[in-house]
C-alpha positions in Angstrom: -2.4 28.1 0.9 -3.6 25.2 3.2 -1.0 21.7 2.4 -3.2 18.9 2.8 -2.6 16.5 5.7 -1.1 14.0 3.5 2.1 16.3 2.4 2.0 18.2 5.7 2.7 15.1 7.3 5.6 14.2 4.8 6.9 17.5 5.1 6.9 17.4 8.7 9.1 13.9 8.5 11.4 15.1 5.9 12.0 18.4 8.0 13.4 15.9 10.9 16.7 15.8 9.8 19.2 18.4 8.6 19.7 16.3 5.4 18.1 14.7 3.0 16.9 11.0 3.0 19.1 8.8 0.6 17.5 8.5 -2.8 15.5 5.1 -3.3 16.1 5.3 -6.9 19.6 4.1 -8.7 18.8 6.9 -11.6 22.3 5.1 -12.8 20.9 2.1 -13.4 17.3 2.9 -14.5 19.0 5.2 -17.2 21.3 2.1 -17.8 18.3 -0.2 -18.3 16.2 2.3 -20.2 19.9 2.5 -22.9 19.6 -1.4 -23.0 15.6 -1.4 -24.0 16.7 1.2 -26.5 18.7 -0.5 -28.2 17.3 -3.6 -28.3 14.2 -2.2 -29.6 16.5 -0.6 -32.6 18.1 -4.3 -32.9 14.2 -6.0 -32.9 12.7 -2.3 -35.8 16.0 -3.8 -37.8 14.8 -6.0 -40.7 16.0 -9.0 -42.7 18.4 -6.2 -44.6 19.8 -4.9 -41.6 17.1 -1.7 -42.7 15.5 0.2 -40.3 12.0 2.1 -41.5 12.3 5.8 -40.0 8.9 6.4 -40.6 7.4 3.8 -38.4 7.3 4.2 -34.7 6.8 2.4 -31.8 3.0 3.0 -30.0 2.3 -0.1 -27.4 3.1 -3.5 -26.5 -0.1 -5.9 -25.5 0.2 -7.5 -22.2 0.1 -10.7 -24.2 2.3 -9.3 -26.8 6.3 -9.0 -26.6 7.1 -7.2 -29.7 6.6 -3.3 -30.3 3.4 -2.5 -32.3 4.3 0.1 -34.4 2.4 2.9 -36.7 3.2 4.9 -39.5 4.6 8.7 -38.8 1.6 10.8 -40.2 -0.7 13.6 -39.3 -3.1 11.3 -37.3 -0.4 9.3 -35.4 -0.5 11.5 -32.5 2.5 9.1 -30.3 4.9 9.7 -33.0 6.9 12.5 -31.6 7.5 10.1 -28.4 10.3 7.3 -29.8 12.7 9.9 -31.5 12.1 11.9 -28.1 13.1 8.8 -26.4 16.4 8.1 -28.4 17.4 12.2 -28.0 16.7 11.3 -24.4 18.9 8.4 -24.5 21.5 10.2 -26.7 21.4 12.5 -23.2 22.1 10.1 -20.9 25.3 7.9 -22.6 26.7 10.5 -25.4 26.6 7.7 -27.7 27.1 9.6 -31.2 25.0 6.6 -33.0 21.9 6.6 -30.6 22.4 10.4 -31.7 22.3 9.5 -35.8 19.0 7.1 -34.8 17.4 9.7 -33.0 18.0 12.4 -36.1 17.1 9.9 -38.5 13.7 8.8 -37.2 13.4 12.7 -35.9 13.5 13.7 -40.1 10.7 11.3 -40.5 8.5 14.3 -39.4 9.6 16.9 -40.7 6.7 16.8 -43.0 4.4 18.5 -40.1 6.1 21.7 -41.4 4.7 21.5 -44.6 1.0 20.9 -43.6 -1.6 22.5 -42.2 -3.3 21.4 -38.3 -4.6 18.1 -38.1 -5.6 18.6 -34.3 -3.8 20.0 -31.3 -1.3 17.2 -30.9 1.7 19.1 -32.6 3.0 19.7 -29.4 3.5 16.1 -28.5 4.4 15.2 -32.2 7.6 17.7 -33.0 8.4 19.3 -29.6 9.1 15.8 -28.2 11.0 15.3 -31.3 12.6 18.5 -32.6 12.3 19.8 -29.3 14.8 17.6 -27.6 16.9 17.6 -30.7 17.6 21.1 -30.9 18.1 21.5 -27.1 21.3 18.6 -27.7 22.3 20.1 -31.0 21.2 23.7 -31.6 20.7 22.8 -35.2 19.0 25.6 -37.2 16.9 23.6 -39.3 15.2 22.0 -36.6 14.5 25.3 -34.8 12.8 26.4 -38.5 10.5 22.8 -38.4 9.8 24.2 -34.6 8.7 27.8 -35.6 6.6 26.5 -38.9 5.0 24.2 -36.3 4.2 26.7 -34.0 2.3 29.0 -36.3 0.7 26.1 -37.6 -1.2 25.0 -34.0 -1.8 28.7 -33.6 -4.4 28.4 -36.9 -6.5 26.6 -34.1 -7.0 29.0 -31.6 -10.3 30.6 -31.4 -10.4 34.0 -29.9 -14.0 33.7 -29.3 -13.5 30.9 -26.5 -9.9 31.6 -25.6 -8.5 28.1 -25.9 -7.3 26.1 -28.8 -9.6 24.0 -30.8 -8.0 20.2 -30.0 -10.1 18.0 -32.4 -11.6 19.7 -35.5 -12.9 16.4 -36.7 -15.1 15.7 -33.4 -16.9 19.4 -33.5 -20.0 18.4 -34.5 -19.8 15.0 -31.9 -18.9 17.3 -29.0 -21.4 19.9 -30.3 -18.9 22.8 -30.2 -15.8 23.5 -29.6 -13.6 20.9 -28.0 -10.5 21.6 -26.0 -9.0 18.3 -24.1 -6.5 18.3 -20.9 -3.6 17.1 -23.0 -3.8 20.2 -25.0 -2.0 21.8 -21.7 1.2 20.1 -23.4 1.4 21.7 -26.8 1.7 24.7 -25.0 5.2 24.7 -24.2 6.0 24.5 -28.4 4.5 28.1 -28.7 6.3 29.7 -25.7 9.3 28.2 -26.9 9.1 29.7 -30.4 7.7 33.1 -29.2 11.2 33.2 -27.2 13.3 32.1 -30.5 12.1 34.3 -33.2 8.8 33.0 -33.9 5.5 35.6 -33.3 5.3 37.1 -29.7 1.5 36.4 -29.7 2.1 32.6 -29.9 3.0 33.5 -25.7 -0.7 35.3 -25.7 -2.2 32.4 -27.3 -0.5 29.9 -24.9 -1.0 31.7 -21.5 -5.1 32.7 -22.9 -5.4 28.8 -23.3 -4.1 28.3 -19.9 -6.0 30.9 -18.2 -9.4 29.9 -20.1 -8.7 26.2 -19.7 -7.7 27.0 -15.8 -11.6 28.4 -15.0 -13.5 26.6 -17.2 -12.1 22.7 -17.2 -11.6 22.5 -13.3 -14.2 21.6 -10.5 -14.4 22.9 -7.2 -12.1 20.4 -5.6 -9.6 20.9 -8.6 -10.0 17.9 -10.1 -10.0 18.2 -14.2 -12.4 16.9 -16.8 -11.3 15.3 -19.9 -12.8 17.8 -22.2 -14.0 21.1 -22.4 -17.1 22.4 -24.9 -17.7 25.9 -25.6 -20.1 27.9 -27.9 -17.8 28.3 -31.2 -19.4 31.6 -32.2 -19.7 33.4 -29.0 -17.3 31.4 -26.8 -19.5 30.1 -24.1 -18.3 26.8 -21.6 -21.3 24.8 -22.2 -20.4 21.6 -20.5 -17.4 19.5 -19.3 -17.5 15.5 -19.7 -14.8 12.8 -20.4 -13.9 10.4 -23.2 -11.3 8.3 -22.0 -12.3 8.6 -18.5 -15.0 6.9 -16.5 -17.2 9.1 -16.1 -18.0 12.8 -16.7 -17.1 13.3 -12.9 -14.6 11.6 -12.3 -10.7 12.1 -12.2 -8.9 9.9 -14.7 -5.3 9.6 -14.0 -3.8 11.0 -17.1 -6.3 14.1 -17.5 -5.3 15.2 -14.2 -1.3 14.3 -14.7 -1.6 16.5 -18.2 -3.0 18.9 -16.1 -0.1 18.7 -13.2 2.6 18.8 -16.1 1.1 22.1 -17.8 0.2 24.2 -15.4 4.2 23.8 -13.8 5.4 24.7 -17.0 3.0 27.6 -17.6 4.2 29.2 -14.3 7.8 28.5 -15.2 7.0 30.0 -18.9 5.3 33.1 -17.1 6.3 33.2 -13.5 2.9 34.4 -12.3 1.8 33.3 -8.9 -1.5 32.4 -10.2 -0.3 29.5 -11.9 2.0 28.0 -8.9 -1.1 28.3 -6.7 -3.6 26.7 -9.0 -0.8 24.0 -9.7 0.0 23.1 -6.1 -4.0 22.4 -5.3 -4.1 20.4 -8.9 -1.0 18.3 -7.5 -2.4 18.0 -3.7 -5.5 16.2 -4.7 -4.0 13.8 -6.7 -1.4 13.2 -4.3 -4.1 12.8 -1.7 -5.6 9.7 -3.8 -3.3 7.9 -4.6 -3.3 4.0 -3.7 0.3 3.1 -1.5 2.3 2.4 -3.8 1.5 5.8 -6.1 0.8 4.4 -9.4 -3.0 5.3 -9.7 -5.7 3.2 -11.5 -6.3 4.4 -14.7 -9.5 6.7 -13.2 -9.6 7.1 -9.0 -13.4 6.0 -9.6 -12.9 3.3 -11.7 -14.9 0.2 -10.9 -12.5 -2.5 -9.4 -10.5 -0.8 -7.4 -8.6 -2.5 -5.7 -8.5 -4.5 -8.8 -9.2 -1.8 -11.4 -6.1 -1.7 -13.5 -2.9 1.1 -12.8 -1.9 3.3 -15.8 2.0 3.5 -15.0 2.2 6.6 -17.7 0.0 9.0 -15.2 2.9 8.4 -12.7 5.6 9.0 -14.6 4.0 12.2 -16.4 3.2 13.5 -12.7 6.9 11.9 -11.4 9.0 14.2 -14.2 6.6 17.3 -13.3 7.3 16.8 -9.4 10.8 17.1 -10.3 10.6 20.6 -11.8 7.7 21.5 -9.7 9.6 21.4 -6.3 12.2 23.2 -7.1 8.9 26.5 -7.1 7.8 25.8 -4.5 8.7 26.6 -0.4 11.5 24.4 0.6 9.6 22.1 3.2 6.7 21.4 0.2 9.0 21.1 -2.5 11.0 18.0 -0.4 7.4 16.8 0.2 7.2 16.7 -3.8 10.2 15.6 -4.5 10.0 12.7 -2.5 6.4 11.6 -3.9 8.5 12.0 -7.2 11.1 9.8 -6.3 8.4 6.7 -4.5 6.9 6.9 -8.0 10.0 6.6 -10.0 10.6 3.5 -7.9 7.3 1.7 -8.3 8.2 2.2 -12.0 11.3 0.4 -11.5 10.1 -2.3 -9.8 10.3 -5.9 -11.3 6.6 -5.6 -11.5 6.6 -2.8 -13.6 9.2 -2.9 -16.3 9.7 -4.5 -19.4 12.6 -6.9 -18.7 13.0 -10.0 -20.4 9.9 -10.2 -22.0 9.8 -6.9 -23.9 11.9 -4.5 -25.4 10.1 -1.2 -23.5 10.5 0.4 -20.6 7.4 0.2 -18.3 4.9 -2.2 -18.4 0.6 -1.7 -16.8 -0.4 1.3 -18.9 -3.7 2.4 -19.8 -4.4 3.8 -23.3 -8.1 4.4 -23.9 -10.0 2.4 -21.6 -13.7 3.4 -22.8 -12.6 1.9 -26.3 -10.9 -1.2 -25.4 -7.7 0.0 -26.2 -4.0 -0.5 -24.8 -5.5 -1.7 -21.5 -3.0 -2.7 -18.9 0.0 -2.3 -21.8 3.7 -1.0 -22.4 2.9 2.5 -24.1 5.5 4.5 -26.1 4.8 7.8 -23.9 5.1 5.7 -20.4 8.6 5.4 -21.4 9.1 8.8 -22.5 8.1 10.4 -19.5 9.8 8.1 -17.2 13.3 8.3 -18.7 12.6 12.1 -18.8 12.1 12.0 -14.8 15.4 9.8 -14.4 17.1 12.4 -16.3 15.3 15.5 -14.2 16.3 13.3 -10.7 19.8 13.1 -12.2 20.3 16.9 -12.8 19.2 17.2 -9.0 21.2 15.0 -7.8 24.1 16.4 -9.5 23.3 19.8 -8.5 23.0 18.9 -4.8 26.5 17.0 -5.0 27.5 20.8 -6.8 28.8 19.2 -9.9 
């Protein structure tokens, strides 16, 4: 497969030396900085009682804003899953046994989704990120049952007809057929992971179907994704693709094409077939190809602005933490080329201008939500953070590897 001139170039300069180039990010002190917004957004959730209300979560902080705007845990709330993540995450990274009890007790604030039947696709994101990380840190049975009753649930969506699962039942007749979206490449990674744990073995047919279906139908030529994908419901046929929170139908918004960066490395790591590390590598190149100096992208690489056009800091940290598994499947001299893209990102997103400092209590800052609605535009957003403290922690696992610890 051709590298484009862009990472053949990087390549070429990382191959000059025998080792590698010092890391440009202080993982210790990003992770250090992420504990302290942790727990001062626990200290700021706290009420008058000293109460904290496990069932609502964090979701976005206005530019204008400096306090957390928060929503209830339901079946709608698709973001919920992403703060319990964050405090498993955190839990991680200091071994702190009462960031632990936080992270369980706003974890048990979903346990609910077991009990009721698919709202949409966004499962995935709602109890993997959540149970997910929890059972991987404490191997607790009852969280591994939530997983598997999750699982079977988002399988009820799949349609055999079109291949791919249905992501928004309530926008059918809006779309004018069966909808799957980008994102839905995340929720994936639930049903692989329960196939493997006693859950169905067709829950891995269902996942690798959807990526196979979404892989030749939701891509264009130059491997750029749409938003969303509408097929005939009865006899399966791709009718169209188009956007909704993009620009435009043709265009490549940031976090479409970083869902699809992030999926498609974990499908070939769930699968190991080639198919998938090729495709993957030619999704990655032309977003890397793209992207403006100092790799945070606007929020679409056509929006109108640009220069001016705002970033959407979670794009680069989804595509930052998938770089960081993605290189290590990869040939050596592209895998440092992706690696190192990995790392530039992870330290625009720790730049001054980026995080939340002083003046709020998350992470990142100059996120994009929903642009075509007015919504979250150019704000801290609850899944910017959980994807970039998941890349720190990735970086730090390499890093520690490397020094053979």
């Amino acid at each position: 497969m051709k590298i484009l001139p862009y990472l053949a170039g990087l390549s070429a300069m990382c191959l000059v030396a025998c080792t590698r180039p010092a890391s440009t990010v202080d993982v210790d002190e990003a992770l250090a900085y992420c504990d302290s917004q942790v727990r001062r957004t626990l200290q700021e959730l706290t009420d008058e009682s000293g109460r904290l209300d496990y069932t609502l979560m964090p979701r976005n902080i206005a530019d204008t804003a400096a306090v957390w705007h928060c929503r209830k845990a339901t079946k709608e709330e698709w973001c919920a899953g992403f703060w319990p993540g964050i405090l498993w995450y955190d839990y991680e990274a200091t071994g702190d046994t009462l960031i632990r009890q936080e992270a369980e007790r706003y974890t048990a604030s979903l346990e609910f989704l077991s009990r009721t039947p698919a709202y949409d696709h966004d499962l995935g994101f709602l109890v993997f990120c959540s149970y997910g990380n929890g059972w991987r840190l404490t191997q607790r049975d009852d969280y591994k049952q939530v997983i598997l009753d999750v699982a079977d649930s988002l399988a009820t969506l799949f349609n055999p007809s079109v291949g791919t699962i249905l992501s928004w039942p309530r926008e059918v007749a809006t779309f004018g057929g069966h909808n799957t979206i980008m994102d839905n490449m995340i929720n994936l990674e639930m049903l692989y992971w329960a196939a493997r744990h006693g859950g169905r073995p067709e829950l891995a047919d269902i996942a690798t179907t959807h990526a196979r279906r979404t892989m030749e139908c939701h891509f264009r030529p130059d491997y750029t994704c749409y938003h969303v994908a509408v097929y005939d419901t009865l006899t399966g046929e791709f009718r169209r693709g188009c956007t909704h929170q993009g620009y435009r139908d043709d265009s490549m918004w940031a976090r479409g094409q970083a869902w699809a960066i992030y999926g498609y490395t974990m499908v070939y790591r769930e699968t190991k077939d080639p198919v998938y590390l090729d495709f993957v590598q030619r999704v990655t190149d032309v977003y890397l190809e793209r992207l403006p100096e100092d790799y945070i992208p606007y929020w679409d690489f056509s929006a109108p602005g640009i220069p001016d056009a705002p970033r959407d800091a979670s794009a680069a940290a989804v595509v930052a933490s998938a770089l960081l598994e993605l290189c290590g499947y990869v040939p050596a001299e592209k895998g440092e080329a992706y690696r190192q893209a990995a790392e530039r990102m992870l330290a625009s997103l720790g730049s001054g201008a980026l995080r939340g400092g002083g003046c709020k209590p998350a992470f990142r800052r100059r996120s994009v939500g929903h642009w075509p609605a007015g919504s979250a535009i150019d704000a801290s957003i609850i899944y910017a953070d959980y994807y970039y403290i998941e890349a720190l922690l990735r970086l730090k696992k390499l890093q520690q590897a490397e020094a053979g610890k």
